[in-house]
C-alpha positions as CSV (number, residue, x, y, z in Angstrom):
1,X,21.6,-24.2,-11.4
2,X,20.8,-21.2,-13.8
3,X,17.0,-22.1,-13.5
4,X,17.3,-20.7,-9.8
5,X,19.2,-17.5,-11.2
6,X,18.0,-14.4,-12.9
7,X,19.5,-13.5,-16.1
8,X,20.8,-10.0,-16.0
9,X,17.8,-8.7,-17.7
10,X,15.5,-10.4,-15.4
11,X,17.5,-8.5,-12.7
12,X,17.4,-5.0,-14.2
13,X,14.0,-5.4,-14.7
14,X,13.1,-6.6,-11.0
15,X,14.8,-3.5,-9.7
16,X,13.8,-0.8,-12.3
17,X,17.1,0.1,-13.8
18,X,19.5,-0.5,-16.5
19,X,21.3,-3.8,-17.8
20,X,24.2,-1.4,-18.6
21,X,24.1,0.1,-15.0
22,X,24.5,-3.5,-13.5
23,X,27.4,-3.8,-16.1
24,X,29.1,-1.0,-14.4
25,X,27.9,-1.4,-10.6
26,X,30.1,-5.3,-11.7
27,X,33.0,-3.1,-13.9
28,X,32.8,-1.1,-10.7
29,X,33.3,-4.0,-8.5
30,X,30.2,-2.9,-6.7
31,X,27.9,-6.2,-7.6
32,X,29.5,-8.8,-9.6
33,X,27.0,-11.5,-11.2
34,X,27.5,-14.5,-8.9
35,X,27.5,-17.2,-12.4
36,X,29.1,-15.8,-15.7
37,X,28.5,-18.8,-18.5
38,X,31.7,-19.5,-19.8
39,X,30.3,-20.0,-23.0
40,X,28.2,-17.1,-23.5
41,X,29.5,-15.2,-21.2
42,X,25.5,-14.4,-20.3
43,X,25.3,-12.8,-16.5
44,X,23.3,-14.0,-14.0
45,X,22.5,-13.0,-10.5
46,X,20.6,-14.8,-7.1
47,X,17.7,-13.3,-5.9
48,X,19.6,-12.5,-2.5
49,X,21.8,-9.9,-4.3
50,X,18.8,-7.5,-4.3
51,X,20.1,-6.4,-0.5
52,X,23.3,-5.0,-1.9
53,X,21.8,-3.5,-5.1
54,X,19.4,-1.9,-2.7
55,X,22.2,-1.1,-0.5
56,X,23.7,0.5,-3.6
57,X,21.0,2.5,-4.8
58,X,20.5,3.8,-1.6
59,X,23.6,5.1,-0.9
60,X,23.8,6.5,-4.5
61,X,20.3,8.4,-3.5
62,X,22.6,9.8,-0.3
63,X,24.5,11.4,-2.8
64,X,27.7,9.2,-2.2
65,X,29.9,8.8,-5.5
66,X,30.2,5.1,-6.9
67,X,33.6,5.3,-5.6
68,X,33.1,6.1,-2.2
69,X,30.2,3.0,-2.5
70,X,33.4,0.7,-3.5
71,X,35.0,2.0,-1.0
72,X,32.6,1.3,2.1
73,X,31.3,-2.2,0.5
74,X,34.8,-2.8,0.5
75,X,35.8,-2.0,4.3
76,X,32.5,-3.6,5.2
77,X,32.7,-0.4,8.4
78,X,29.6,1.7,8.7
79,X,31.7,4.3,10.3
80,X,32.9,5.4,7.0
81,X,29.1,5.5,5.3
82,X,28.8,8.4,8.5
83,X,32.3,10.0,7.5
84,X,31.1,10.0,4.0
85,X,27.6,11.4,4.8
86,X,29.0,14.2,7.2
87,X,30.9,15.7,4.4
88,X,28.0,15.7,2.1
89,X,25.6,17.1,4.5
90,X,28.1,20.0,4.8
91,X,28.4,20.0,1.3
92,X,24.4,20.1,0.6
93,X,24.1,23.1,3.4
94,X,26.8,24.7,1.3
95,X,24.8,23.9,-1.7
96,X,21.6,25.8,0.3
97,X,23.1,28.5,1.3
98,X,24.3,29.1,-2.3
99,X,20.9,28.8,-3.7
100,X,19.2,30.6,-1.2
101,X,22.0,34.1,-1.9
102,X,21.2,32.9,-6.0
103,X,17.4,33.3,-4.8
104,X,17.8,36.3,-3.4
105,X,19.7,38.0,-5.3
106,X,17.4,37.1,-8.3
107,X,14.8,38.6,-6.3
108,X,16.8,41.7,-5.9
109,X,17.3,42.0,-9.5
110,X,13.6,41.6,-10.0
111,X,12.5,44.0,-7.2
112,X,15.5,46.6,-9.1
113,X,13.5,46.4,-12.2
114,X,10.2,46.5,-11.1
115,X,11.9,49.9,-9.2
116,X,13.0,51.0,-12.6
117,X,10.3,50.8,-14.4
118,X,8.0,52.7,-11.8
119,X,10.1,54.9,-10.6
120,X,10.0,58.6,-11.4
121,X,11.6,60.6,-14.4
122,X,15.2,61.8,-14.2
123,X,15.7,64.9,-11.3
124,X,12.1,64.0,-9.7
125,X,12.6,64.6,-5.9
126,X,10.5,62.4,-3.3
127,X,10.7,61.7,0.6
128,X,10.4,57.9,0.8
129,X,10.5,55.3,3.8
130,X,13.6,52.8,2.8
131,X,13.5,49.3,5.3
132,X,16.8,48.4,7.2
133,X,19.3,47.1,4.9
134,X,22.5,45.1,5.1
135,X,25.9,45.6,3.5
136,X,29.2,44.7,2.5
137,X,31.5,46.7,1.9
138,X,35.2,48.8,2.1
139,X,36.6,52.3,2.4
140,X,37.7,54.1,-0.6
141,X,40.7,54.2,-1.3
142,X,40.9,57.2,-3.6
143,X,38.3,59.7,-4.0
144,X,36.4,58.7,-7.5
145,X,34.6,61.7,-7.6
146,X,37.7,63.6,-8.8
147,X,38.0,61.2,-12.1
148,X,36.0,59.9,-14.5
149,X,34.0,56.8,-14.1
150,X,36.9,55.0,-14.9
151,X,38.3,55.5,-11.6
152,X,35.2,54.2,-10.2
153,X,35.4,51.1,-12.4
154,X,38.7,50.1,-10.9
155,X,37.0,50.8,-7.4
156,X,34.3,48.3,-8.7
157,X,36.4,45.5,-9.9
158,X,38.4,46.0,-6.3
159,X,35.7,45.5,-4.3
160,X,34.4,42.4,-6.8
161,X,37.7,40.5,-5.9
162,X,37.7,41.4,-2.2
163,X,33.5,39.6,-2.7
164,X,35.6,36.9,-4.0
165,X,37.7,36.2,-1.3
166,X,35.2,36.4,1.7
167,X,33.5,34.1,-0.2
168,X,30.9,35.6,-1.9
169,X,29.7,35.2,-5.4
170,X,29.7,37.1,-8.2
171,X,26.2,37.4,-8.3
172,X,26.0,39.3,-4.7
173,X,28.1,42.5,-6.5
174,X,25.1,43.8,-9.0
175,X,23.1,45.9,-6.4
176,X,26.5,48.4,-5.3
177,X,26.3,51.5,-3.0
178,X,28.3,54.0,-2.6
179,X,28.9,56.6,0.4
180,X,30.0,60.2,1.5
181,X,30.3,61.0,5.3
182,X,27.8,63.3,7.0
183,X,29.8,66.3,7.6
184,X,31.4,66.1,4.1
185,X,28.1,66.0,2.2
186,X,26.8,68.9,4.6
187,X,29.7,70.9,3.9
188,X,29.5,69.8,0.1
189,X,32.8,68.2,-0.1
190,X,32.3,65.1,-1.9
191,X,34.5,62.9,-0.9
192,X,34.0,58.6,-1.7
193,X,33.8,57.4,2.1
194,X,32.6,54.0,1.3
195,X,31.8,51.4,-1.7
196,X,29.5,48.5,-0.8
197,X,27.2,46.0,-1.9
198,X,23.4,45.2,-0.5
199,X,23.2,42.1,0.2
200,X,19.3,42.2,1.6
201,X,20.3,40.1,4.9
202,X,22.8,40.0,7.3
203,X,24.9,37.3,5.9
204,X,27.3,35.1,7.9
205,X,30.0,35.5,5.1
206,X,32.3,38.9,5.9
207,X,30.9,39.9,9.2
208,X,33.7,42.2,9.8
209,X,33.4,44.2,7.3
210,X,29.2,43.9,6.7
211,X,27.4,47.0,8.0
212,X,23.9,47.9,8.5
213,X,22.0,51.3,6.8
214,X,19.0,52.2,9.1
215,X,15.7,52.0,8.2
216,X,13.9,55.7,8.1
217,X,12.7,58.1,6.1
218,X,15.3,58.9,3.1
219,X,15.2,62.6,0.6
220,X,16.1,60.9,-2.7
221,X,15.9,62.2,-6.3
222,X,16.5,59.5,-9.4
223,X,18.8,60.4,-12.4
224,X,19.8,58.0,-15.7
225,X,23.5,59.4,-15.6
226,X,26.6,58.7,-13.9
227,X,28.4,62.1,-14.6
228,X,25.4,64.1,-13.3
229,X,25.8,62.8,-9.7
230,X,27.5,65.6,-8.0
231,X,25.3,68.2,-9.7
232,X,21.8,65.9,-8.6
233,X,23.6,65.6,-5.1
234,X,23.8,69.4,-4.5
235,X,20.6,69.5,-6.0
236,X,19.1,67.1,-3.2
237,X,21.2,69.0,-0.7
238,X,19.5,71.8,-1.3
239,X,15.7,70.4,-1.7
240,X,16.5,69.5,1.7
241,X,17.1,72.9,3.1
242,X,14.6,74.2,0.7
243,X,11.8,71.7,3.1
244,X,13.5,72.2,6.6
245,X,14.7,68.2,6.5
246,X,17.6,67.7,8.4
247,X,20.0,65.5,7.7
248,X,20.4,62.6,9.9
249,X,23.7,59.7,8.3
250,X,25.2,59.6,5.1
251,X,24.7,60.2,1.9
252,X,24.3,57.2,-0.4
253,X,24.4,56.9,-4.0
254,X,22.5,53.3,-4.7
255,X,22.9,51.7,-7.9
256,X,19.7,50.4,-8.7
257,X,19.6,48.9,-11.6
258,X,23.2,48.2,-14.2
259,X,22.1,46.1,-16.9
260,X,24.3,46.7,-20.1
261,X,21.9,46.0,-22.7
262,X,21.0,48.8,-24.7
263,X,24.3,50.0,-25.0
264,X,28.1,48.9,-24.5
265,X,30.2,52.0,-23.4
266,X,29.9,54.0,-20.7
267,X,28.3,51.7,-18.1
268,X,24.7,52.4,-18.1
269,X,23.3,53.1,-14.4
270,X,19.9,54.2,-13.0
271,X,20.5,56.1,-10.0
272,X,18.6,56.7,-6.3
273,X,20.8,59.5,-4.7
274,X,19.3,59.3,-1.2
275,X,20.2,60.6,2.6
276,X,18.8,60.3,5.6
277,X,16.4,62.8,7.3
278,X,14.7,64.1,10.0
279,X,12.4,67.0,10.9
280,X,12.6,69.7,13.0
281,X,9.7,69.5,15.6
């Protein structure tokens, strides 16, 4: 009889895996040697058995768990291998969609740097074209301006748990923005309308609260220093008036890049202070 059968080594070798995987898959209860010697308790298989260890390894390749393999060799009902397989699909899209915000978001971060490192000294003025952009985003809920960046930090970290529960993650909340209103900015009251992140496509996740800044041409002057915001925004106010621009939306302060490395306390921030313009014909 054991001439006809392969020993468990012969077995792992026909199929390219492991002796000690086909000691689980029979642990497992998945494919159990059809002769066990009583004396030396040696394994051995028939050649037949090869459609369930294929069966076996192809499910496994599906991404079904050795349980859930138990579980339909053991119900013997294909309509559980497409249950099973419905949820991981939805599970692998999941799994895309994650790596795809991971991919761009590390292409942010790259495009940020590269931005950094070419952009223009501190107080340097320019008139730029700035693509459409998507956000995310909520109101203020206290005017930050009239603290310390401490009082933004707890804006920060609000917004960062909000991300959290629409499902975003934490890597989305590098690239922040922040906002005054038209009128108040015009009028030089600065006044925190809006904190948000980019999140360089519109994205399914949060589309009540995502927004969209217009594409255009944008006044914008860089600074290296959180607490010299309001003094670099009157400064771009008036550069503006100084050229005839008029302004045309918000104001925006975009974070561009916020790596801590050089130092630990404050946060260290490159700034594009930037609004919206048009010209008088």
């Amino acid at each position: 009889m054991r001439d006809a059968l392969l020993s468990i080594g012969k077995m792992a070798a026909l199929n390219q895996i492991s002796v000690s995987t086909l000691r689980l898959y029979d642990e497992k209860g998945l494919l159990t040697p059809c002769y066990i010697d009583p004396k030396t308790g040696y394994r051995y298989y028939n050649i037949n058995q090869n459609a369930r260890l294929d069966m076996i390894v192809y499910m496994k390749e599906l991404g079904m768990s050795l349980a859930e393999i138990a579980q339909v060799l053991q119900k013997e009902d294909i309509s559980l291998i497409e249950e099973i397989l419905s949820k991981k699909n939805e599970q692998l899209h999941q799994q895309m969609r994650q790596l795809k915000a991971r991919h761009d978001a590390v292409e942010r971060a790259i495009l940020s740097i590269e931005r950094y490192r070419k952009s223009p000294d501190t107080g340097t003025f320019s008139l730029e074209y700035i693509d459409r952009r998507y956000t995310w985003g909520m109101p203020c809920s206290y005017n930050f301006y009239d603290d310390d960046v401490h009082s933004y930090e707890r804006l920060l970290r609000k917004l960062r748990k909000n991300l959290e529960e629409e499902g975003f993650s934490q890597i989305h909340s590098y690239n922040i923005g922040t906002s005054i209103a038209q009128k108040d900015f015009e009028e030089e009251r600065f006044k925190a309308a809006h904190i948000f992140i980019f999140t360089g496509r519109r994205d399914p996740i949060g589309q009540k609260t995502a927004g969209t800044v217009d594409s255009g041409m944008y006044a914008c002057v860089y600074l290296d220093n959180y607490d010299d915001e309001i003094a670099y925004a009157r400064r771009l106010l008036a550069y503006c008036r100084e050229k005839g621009y008029l302004i045309a939306g918000d104001y925006i302060c975009e974070v561009m890049t916020g790596f801590q490395v050089f130092d630990s306390d404050p946060r260290s921030m490159f700034l594009r202070l930037q609004v919206p313009v048009r010209f008088q014909k």
